[in-house]
ZAGU-792696 format. One record per atom (N, C-alpha, C, CB): atom name; residue in three letters; x, y, z; residue number from 0. Coordinates in steps of 0.2 Angstrom, whole numbers, plus 5000, padded with zeros to 4 digits. Atoms other than C-alpha are relative to their C-alpha. Glycine has a CB too. Example, Ala and Ser with C-alpha at 12.3 -4.5 7.8 and 13.67 -1.06 7.14 Angstrom:
BEGIN
N:ALA:5004:4994:5000:0
CA:ALA:5062:4978:5039:0
C:ALA:5004:5006:5000:0
CB:ALA:4995:5000:5006:0
N:SER:4996:4994:4999:1
CA:SER:5068:4995:5036:1
C:SER:4996:5005:5003:1
CB:SER:5002:5002:4993:1
END
This chain:
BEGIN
N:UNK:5005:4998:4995:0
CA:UNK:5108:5420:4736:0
C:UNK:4998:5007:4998:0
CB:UNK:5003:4999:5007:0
N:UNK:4999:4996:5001:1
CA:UNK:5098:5434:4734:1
C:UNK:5002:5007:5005:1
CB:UNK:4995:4999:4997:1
N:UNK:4998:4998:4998:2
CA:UNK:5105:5443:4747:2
C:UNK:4995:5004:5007:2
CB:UNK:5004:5002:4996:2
N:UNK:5007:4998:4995:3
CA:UNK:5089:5446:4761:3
C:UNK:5004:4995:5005:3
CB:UNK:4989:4998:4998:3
N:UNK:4995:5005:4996:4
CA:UNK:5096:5441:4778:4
C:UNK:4997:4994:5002:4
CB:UNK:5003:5003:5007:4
N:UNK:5001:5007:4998:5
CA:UNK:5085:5425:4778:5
C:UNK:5004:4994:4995:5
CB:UNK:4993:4999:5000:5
N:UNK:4995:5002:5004:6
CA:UNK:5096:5421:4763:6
C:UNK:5008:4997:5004:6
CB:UNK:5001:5007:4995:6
N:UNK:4993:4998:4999:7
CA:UNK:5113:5425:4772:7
C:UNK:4999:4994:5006:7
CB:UNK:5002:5010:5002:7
N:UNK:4999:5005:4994:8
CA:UNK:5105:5412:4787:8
C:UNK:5001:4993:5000:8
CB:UNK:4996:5000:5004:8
N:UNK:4999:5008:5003:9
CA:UNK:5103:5398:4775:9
C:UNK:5006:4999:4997:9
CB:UNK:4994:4998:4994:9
N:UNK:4994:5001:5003:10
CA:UNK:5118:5399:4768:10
C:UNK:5007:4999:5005:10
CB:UNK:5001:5005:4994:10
N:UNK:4995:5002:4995:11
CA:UNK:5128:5402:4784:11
C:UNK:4999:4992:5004:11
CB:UNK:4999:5007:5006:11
N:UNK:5001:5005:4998:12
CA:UNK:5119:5386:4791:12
C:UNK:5000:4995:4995:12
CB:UNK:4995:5000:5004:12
N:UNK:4998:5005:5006:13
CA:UNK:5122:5375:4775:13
C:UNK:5008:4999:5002:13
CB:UNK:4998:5003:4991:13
N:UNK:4991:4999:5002:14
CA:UNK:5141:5381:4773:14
C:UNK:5002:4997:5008:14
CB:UNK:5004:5011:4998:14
N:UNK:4998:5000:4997:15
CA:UNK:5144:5381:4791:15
C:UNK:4999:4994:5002:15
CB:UNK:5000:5004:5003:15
N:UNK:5002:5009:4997:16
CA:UNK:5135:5364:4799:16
C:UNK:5000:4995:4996:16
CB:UNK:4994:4998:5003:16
N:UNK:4999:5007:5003:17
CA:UNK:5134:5352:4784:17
C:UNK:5006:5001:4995:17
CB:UNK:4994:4997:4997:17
N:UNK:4996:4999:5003:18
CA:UNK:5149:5359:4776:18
C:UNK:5000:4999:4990:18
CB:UNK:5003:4997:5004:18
N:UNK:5002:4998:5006:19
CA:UNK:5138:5363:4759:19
C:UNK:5006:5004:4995:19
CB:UNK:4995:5003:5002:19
N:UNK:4999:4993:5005:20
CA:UNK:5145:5373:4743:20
C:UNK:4998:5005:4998:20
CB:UNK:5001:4999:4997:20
N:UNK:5006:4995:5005:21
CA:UNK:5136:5387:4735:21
C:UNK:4997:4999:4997:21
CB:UNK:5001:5004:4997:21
N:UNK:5005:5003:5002:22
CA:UNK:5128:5377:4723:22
C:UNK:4997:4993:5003:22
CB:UNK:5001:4999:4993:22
N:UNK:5004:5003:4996:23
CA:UNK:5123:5367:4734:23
C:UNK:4993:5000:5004:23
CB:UNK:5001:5000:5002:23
N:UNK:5004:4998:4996:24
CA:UNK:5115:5376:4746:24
C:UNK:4994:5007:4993:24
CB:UNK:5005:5005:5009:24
N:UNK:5006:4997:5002:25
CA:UNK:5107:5386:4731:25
C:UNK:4994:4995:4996:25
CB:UNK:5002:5005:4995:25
N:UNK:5004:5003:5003:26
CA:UNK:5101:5369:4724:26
C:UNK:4992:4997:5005:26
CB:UNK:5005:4995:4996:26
N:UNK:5005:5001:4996:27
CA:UNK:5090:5366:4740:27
C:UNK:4996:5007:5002:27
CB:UNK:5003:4997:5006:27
N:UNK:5004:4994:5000:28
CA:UNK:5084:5383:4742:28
C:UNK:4994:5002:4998:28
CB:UNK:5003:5003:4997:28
N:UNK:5007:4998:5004:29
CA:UNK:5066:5388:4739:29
C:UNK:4996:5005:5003:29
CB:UNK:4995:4993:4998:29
N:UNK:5002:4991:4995:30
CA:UNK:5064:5405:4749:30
C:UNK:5000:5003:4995:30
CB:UNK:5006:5004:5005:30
N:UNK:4999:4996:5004:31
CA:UNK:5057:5416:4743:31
C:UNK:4991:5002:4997:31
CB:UNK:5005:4996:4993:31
N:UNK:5008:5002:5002:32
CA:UNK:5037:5419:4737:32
C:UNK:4996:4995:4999:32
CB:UNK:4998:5000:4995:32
N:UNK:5001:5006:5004:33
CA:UNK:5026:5406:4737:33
C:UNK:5002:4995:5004:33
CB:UNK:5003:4999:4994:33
N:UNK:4996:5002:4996:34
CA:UNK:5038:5397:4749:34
C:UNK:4994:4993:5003:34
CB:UNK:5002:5006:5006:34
N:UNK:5004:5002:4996:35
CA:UNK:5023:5389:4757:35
C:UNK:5001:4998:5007:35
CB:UNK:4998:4995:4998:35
N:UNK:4997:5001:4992:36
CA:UNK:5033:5392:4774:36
C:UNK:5007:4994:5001:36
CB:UNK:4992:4996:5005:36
N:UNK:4995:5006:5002:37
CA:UNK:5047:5381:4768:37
C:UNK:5005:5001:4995:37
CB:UNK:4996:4995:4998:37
N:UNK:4993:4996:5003:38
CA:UNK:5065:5389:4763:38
C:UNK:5006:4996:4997:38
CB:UNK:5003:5004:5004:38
N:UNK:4998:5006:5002:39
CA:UNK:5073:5374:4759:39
C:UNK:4997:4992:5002:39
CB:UNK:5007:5001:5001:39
N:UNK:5004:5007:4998:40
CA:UNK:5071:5355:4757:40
C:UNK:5007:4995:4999:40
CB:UNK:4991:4997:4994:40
N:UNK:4994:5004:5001:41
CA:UNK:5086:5342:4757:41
C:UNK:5000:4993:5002:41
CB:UNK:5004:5003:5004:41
N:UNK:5002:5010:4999:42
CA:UNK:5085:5323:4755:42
C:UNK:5008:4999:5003:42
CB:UNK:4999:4994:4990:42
N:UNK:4995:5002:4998:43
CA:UNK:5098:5317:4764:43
C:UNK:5005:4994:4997:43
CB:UNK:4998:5000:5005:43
N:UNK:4998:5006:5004:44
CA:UNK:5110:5302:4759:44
C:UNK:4997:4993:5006:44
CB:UNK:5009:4999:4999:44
N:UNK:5004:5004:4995:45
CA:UNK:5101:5292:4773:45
C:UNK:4993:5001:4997:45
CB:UNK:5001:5002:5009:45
N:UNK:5007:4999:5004:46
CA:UNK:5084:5296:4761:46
C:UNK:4994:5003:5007:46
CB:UNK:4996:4989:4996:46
N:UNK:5003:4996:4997:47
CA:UNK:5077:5307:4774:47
C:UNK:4998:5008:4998:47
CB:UNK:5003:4999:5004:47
N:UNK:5002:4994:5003:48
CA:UNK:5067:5323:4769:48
C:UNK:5001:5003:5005:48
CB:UNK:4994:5001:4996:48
N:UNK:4997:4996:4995:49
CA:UNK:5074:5338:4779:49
C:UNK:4995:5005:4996:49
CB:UNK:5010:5001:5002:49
N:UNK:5002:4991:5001:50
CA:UNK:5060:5354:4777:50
C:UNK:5003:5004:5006:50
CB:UNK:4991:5002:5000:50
N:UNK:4996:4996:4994:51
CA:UNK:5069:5368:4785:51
C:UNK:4995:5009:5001:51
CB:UNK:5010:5002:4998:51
N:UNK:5001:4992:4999:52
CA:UNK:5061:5387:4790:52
C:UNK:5004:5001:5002:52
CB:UNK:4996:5003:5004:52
N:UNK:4993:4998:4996:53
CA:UNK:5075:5398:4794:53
C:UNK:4996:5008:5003:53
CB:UNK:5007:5001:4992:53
N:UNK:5001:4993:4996:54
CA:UNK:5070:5414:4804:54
C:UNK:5006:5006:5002:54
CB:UNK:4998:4998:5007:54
N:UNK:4995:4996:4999:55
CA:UNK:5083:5428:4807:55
C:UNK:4998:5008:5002:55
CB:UNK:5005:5000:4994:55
N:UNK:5006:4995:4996:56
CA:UNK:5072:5440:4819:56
C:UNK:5006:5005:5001:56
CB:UNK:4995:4996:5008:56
N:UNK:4994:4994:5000:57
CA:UNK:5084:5459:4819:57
C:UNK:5003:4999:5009:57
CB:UNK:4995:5011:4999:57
N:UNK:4997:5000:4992:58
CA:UNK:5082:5456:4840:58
C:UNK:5001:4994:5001:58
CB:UNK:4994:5003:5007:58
N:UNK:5000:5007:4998:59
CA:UNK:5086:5438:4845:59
C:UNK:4998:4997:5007:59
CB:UNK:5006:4999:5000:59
N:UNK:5005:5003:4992:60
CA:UNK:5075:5439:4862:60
C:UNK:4994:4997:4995:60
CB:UNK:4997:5008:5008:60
N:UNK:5008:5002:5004:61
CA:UNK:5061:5437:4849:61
C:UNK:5001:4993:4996:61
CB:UNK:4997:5007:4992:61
N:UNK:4998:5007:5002:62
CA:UNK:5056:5419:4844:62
C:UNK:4995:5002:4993:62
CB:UNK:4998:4992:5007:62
N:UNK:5005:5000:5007:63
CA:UNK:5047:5414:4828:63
C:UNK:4995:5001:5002:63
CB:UNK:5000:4994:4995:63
N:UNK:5009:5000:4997:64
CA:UNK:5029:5419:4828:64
C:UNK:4998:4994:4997:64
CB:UNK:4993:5007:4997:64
N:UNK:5005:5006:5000:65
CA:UNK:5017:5407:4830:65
C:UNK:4998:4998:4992:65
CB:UNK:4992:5002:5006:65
N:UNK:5003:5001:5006:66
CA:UNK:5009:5413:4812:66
C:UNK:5005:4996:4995:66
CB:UNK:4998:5007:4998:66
N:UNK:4999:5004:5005:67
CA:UNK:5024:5407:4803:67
C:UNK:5002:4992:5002:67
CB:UNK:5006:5003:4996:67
N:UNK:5000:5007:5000:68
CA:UNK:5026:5389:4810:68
C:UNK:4992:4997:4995:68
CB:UNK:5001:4998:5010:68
N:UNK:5008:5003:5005:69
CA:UNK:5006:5389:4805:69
C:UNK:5001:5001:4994:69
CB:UNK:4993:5003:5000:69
N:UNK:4999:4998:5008:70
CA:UNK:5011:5394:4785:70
C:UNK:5005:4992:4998:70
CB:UNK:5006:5010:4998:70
N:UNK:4993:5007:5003:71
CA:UNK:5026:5380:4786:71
C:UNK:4995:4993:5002:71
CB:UNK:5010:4999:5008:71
N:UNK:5002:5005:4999:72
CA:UNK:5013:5366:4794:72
C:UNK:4993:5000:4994:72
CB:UNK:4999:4999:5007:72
N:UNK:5003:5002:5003:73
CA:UNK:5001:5369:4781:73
C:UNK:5003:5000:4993:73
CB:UNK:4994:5003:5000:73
N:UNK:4995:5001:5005:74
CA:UNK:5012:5371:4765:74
C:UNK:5003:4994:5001:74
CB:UNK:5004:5006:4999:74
N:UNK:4999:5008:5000:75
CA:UNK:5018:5352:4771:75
C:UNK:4995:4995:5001:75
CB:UNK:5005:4999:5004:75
N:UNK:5006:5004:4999:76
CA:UNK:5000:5346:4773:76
C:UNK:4999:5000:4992:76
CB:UNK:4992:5005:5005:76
N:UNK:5002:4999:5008:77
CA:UNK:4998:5354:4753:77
C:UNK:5004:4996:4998:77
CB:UNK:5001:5008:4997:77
N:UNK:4994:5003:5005:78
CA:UNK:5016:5345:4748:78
C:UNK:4998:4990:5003:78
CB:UNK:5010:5004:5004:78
N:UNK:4999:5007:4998:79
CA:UNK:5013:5328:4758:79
C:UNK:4992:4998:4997:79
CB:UNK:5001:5001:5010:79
N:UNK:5006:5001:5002:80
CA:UNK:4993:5328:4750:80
C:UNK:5001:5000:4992:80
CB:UNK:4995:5004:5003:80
N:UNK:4998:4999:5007:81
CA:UNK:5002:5333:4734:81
C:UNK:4995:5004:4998:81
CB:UNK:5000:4992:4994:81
N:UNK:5003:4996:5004:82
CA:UNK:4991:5349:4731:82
C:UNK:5003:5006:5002:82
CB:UNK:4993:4999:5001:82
N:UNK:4994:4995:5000:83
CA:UNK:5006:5360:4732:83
C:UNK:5001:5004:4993:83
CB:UNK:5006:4996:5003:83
N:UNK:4996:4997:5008:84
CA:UNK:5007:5363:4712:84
C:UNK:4997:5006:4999:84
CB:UNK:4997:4995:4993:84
N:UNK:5002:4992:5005:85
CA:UNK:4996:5378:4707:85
C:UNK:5001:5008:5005:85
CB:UNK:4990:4999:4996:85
N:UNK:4997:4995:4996:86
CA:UNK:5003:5388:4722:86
C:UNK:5007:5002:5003:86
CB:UNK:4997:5000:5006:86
N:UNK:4994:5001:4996:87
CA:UNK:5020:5382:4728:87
C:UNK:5003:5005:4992:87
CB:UNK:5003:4991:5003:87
N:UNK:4994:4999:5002:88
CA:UNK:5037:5392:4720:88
C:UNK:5004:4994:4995:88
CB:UNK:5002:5002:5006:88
N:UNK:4999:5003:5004:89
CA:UNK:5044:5385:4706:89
C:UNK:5007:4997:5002:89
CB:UNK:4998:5004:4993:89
N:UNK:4992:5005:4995:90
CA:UNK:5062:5380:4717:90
C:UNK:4996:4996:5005:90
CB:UNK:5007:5007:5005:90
N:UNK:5004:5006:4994:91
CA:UNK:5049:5371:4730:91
C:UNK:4997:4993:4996:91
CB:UNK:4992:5006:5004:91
N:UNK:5001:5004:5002:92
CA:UNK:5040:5363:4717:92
C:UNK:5005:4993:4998:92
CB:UNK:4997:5003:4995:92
N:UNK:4996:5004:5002:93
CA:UNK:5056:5355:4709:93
C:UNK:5003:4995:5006:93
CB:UNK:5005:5005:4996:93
N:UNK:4998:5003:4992:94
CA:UNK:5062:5350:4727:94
C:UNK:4996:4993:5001:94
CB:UNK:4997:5005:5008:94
N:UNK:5004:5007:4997:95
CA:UNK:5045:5340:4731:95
C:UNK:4999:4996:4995:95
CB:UNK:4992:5002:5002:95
N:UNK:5002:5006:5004:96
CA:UNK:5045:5332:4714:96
C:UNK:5006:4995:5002:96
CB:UNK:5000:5001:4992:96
N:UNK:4993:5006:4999:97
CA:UNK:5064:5325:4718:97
C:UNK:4998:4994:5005:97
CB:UNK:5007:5003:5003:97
N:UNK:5003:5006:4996:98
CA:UNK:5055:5318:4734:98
C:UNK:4995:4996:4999:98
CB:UNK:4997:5001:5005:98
N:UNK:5006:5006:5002:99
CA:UNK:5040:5309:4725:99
C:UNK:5003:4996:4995:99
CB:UNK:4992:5004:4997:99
N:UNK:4997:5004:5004:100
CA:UNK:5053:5303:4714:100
C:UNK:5001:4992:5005:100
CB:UNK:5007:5004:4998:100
N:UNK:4997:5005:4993:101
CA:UNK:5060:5292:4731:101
C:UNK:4996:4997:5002:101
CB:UNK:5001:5003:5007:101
N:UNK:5004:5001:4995:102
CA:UNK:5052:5282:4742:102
C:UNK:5005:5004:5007:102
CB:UNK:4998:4993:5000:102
N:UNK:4998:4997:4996:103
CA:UNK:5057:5292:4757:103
C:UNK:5001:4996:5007:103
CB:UNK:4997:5006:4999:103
N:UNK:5000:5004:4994:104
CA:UNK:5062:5283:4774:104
C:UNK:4997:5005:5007:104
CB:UNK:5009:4996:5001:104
N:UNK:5006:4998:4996:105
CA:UNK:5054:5297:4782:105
C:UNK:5004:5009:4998:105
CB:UNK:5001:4996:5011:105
N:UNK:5001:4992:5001:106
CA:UNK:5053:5317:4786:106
C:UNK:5003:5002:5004:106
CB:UNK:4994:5004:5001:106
N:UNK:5000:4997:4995:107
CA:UNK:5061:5329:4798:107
C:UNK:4999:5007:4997:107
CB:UNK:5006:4998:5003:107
N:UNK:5001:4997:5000:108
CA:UNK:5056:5346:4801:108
C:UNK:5003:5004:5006:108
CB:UNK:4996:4999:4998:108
N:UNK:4995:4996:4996:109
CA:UNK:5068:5360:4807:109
C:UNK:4998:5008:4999:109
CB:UNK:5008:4998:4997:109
N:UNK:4998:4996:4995:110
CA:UNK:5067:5376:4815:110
C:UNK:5005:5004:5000:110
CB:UNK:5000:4999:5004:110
N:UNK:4994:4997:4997:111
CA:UNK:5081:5387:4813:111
C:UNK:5002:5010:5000:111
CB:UNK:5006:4996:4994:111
N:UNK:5001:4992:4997:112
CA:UNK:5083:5405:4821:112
C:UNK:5006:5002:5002:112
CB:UNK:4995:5001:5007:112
N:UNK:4994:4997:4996:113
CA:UNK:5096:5416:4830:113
C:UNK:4996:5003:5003:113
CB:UNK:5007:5004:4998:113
N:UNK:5003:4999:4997:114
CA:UNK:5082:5419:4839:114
C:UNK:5000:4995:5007:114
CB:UNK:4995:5000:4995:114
N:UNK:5001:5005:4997:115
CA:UNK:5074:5409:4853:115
C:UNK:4995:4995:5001:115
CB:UNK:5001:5002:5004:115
N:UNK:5004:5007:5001:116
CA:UNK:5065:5396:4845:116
C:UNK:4993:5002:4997:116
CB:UNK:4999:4996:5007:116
N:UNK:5008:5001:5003:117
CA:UNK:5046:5393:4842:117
C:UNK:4996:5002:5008:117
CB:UNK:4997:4989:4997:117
N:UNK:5001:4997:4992:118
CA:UNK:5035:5399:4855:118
C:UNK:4994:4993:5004:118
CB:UNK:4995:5011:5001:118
N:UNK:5003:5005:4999:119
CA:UNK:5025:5385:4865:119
C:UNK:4992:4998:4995:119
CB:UNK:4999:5002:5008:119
N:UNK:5007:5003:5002:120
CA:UNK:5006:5385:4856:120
C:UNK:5004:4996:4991:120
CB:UNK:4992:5009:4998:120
N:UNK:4998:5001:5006:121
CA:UNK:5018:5381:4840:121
C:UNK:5003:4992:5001:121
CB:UNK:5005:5007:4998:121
N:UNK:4998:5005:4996:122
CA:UNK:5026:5367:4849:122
C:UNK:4994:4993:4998:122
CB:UNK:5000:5002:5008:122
N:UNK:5007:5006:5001:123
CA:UNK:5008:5359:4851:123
C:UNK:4999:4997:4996:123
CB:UNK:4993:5003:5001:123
N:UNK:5002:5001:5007:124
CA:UNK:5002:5361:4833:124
C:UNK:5006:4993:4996:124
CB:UNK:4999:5008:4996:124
N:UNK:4996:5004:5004:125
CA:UNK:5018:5353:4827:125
C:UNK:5000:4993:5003:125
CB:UNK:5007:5003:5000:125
N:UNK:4998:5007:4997:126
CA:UNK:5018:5339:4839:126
C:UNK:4990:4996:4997:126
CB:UNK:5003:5000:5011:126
N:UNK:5005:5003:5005:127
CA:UNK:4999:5336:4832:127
C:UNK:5000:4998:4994:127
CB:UNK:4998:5002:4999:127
N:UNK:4999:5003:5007:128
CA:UNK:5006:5336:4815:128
C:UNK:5002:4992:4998:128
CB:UNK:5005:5004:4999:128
N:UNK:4995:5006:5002:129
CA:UNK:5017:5324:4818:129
C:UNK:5000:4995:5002:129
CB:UNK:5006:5000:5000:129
N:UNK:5003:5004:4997:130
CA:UNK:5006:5314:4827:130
C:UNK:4996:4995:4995:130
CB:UNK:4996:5003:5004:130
N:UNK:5003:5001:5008:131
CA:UNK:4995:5313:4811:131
C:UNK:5004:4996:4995:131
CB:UNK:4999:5006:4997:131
N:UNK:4995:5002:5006:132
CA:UNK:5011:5308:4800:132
C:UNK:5003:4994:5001:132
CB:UNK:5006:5005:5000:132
N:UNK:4996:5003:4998:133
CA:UNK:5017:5296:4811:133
C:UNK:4999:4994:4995:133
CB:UNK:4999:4999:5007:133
N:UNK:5001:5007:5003:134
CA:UNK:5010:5278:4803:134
C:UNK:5002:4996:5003:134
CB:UNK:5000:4999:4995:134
N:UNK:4999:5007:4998:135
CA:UNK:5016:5262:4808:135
C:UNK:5007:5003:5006:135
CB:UNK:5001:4994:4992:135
N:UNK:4996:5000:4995:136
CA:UNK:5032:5270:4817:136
C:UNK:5000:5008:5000:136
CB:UNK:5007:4997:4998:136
N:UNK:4999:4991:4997:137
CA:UNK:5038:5287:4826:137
C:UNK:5006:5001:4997:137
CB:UNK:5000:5002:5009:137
N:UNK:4995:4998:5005:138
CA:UNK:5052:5288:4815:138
C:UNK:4998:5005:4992:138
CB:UNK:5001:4993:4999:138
N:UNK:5003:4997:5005:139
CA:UNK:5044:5293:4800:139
C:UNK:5001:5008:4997:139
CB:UNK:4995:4999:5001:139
N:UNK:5001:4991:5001:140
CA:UNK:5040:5311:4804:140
C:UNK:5001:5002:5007:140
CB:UNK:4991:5003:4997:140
N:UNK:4997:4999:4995:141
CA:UNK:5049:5319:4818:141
C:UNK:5002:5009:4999:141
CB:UNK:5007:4995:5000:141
N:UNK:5000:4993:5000:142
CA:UNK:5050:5338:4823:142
C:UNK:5009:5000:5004:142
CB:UNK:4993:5005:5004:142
N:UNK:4995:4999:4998:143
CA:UNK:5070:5344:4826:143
C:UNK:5001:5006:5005:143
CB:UNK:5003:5000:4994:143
N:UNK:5000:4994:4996:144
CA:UNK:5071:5354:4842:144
C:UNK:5005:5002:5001:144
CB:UNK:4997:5001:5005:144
N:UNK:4993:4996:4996:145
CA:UNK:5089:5355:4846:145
C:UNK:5003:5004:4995:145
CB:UNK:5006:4994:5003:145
N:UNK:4995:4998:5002:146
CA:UNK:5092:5364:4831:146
C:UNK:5002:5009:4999:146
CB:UNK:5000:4997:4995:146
N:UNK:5000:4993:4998:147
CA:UNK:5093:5382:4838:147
C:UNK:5006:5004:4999:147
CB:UNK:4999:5002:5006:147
N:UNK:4994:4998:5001:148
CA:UNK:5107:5391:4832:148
C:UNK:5003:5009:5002:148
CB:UNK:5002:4997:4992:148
N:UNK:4996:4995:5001:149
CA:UNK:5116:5407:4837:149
C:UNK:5004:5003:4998:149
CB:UNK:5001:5001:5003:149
N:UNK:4993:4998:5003:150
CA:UNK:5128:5418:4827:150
C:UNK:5003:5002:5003:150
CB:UNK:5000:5004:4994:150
N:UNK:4994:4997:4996:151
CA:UNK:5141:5423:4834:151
C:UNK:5005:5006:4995:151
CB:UNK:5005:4993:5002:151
END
């Protein structure tokens, strides 16, 4: 990791909640420039695509701004339309090819702070998103609210 404390939050939530290793959580990793609002990406063994934003705001009354949920919902409008190549990060690129490798059984998108969350107009847009995404089931594409975490 390169050691910025949004580094230090993706690696404390890999190691600690899915009980990752260090090349693990560096092989999902794509923080960093370029990001398109999207710091890692993780197929699951259930073939579910997990994009995450990680946030780690100095005061933890402050939630994510509004501006970066909008950077993370268009950077997966660019990856889901496949016109993510001549801007996305060359650790993001390699991610979305593994998923166009797949057929994928769907999307989740996660939120993770020691902050307090997303702030309501960010809510809206995402649940528009994923209104758009849905297709034949509401499974598909699903935004992950319960996953707010606190360090301790």
């Amino acid at each position: 990791m390169r050691g910025i404390s949004g580094d230090f939050l993706i690696y404390w939530y890999f190691t600690r909640l899915h009980d990752f290793g260090d090349s693990d959580v560096a092989e999902i990793s794509c923080d960093g420039g370029s990001d398109l609002g999207i710091d890692a990406v993780w197929i699951d063994d259930e073939d579910l695509v997990h994009f995450y934003n990680f946030k780690n705001p100095e005061d933890p009354q402050k939630v994510t701004p509004a501006g970066e949920v909008d950077k993370t919902i268009s950077g997966l409008r660019l990856i889901l339309s496949k016109k993510h190549d001549q801007i996305a990060n060359p650790e993001l690129k390699a991610r979305v090819d593994e998923i166009y490798q797949q057929l994928p059984k769907g999307y989740r998108v996660h939120f993770v702070s020691n902050g307090h969350g997303i702030p309501f107009e960010a809510t809206i847009k995402l649940n528009a998103l994923i209104d758009e995404l849905k297709g034949p089931s509401n499974n598909i594409c699903r935004l992950n609210r319960s996953l707010q975490h606190h360090l301790i």
